[in-house]
C-alpha positions as CSV (number, residue, x, y, z in Angstrom):
1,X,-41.8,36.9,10.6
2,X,-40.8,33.4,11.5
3,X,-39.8,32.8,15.0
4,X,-37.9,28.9,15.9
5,X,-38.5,28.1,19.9
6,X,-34.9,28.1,21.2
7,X,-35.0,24.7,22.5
8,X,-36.0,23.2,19.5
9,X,-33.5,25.2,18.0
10,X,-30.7,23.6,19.6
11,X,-32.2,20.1,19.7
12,X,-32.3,20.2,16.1
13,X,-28.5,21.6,16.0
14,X,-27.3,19.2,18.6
15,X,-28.9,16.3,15.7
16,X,-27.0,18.0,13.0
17,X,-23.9,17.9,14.4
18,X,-23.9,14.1,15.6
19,X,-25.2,13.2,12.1
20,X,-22.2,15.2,10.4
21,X,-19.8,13.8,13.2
22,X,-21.0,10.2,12.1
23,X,-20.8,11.4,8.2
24,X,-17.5,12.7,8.4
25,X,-15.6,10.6,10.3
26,X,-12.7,12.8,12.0
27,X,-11.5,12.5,15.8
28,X,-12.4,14.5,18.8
29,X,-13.6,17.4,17.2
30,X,-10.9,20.1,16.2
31,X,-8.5,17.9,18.0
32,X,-8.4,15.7,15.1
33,X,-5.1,13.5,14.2
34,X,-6.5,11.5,11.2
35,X,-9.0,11.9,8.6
36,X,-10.5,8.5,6.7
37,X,-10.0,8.1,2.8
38,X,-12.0,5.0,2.1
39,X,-10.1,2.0,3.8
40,X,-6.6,4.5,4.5
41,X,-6.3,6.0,7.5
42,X,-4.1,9.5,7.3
43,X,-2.5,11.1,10.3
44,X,-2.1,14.7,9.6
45,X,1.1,16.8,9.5
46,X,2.3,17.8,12.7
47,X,1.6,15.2,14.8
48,X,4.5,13.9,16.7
49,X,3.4,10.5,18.1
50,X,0.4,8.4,17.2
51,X,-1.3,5.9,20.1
52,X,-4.1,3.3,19.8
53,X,-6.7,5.5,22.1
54,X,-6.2,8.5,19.3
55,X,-7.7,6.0,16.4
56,X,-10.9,4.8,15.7
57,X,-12.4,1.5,16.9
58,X,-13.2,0.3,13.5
59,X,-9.4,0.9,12.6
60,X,-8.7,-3.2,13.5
61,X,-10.3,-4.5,10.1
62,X,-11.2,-2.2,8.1
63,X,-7.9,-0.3,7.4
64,X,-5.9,-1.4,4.6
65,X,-3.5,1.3,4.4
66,X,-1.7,3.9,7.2
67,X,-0.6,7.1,5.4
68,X,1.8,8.2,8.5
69,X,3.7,12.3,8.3
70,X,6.4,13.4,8.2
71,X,6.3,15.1,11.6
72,X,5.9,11.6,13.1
73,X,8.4,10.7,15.6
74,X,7.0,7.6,17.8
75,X,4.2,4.9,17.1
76,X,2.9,3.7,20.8
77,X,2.6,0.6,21.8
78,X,0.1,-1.7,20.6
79,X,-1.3,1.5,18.4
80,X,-2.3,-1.2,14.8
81,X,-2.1,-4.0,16.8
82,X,-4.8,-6.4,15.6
83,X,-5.4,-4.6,12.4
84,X,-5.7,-7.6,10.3
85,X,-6.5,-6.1,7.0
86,X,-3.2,-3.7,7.0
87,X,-1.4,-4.2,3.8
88,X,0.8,-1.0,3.8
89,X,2.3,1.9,6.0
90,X,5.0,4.1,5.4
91,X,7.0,4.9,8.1
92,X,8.6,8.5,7.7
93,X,12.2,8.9,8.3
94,X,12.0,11.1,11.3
95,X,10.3,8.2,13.5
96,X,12.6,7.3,16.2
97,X,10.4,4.5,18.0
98,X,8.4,1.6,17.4
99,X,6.3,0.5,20.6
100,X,5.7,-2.9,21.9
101,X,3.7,-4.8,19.9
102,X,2.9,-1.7,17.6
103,X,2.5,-3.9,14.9
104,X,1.3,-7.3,17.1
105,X,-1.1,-9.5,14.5
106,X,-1.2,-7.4,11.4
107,X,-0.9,-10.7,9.5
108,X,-1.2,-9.4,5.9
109,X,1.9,-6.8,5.9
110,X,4.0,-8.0,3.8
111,X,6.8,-5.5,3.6
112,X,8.4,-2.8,6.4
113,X,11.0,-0.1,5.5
114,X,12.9,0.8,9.0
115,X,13.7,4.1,8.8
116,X,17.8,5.3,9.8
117,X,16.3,7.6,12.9
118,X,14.7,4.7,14.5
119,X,16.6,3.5,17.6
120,X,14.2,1.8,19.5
121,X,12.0,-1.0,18.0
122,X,9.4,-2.6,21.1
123,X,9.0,-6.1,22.0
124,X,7.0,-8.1,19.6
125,X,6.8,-5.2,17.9
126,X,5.4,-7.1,14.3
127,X,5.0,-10.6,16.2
128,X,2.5,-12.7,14.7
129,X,3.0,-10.8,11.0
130,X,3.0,-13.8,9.3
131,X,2.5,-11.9,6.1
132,X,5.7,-9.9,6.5
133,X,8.1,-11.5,3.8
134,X,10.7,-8.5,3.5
135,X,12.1,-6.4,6.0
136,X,14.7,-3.2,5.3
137,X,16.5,-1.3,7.7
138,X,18.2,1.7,7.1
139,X,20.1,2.1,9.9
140,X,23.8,2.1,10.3
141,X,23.9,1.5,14.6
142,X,22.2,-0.7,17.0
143,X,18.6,-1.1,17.7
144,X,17.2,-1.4,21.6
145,X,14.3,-2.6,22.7
């Protein structure tokens, strides 16, 4: 019969389970909000508000696309700021708020769809989104910021 010292045991678990953290790249363990698809980054169903500190770092130029759900109710501020490789995010028509400068420098959107719910759009919420060419709001009252 085989017998594994326990410290070596766990040293060699404790290895594992970096290398399948760095793999796989989810967040914080079972506390996960996204999973990575290639270049897409997809919040998962049931999460309610999405900030910058719950992404990865790598998010600012590698992600081309933000699959958001439809659980979603705010985007903080500043959360894909800086992503400079964004080209498209849906925005799910029970999000209610837009954070300031959510969107700040993500130079190659080129269109937003505004969902109806959303009553509160940030300062400079897409400033510097030079690529943005088209912008639809669905709403029927007033925004505030």
């Amino acid at each position: 019969m085989k017998h594994t010292h326990p410290k070596k045991a766990t040293i060699i678990a404790g290895l594992l389970s970096l290398c399948l953290s760095l793999l796989c790249p989810m967040a914080k363990g079972d506390n996960a909000i996204y999973t990575l698809h290639g270049r897409t980054l997809i919040i998962n169903e049931g999460v309610k508000e999405v900030n910058r500190k719950d992404l990865p770092l790598q998010i600012d130029r590698e992600i081309t696309k933000v699959e958001l759900p439809t659980s979603l109710q705010k985007i903080g501020n500043s959360t894909f700021a800086f992503c400079t490789s964004l080209k498209s995010i849906n925005l799910p028509p029970s999000l209610t708020e837009i954070g300031d400068s959510a969107f700040y420098y993500c130079r190659n959107l080129k269109k937003i769809e505004i969902p109806n719910a959303v009553s509160r759009i940030g300062t400079h919420a897409f400033a510097c989104c030079e690529g943005i060419n088209q912008v639809i709001y669905y709403g029927h009252g007033r925004l505030s910021n």
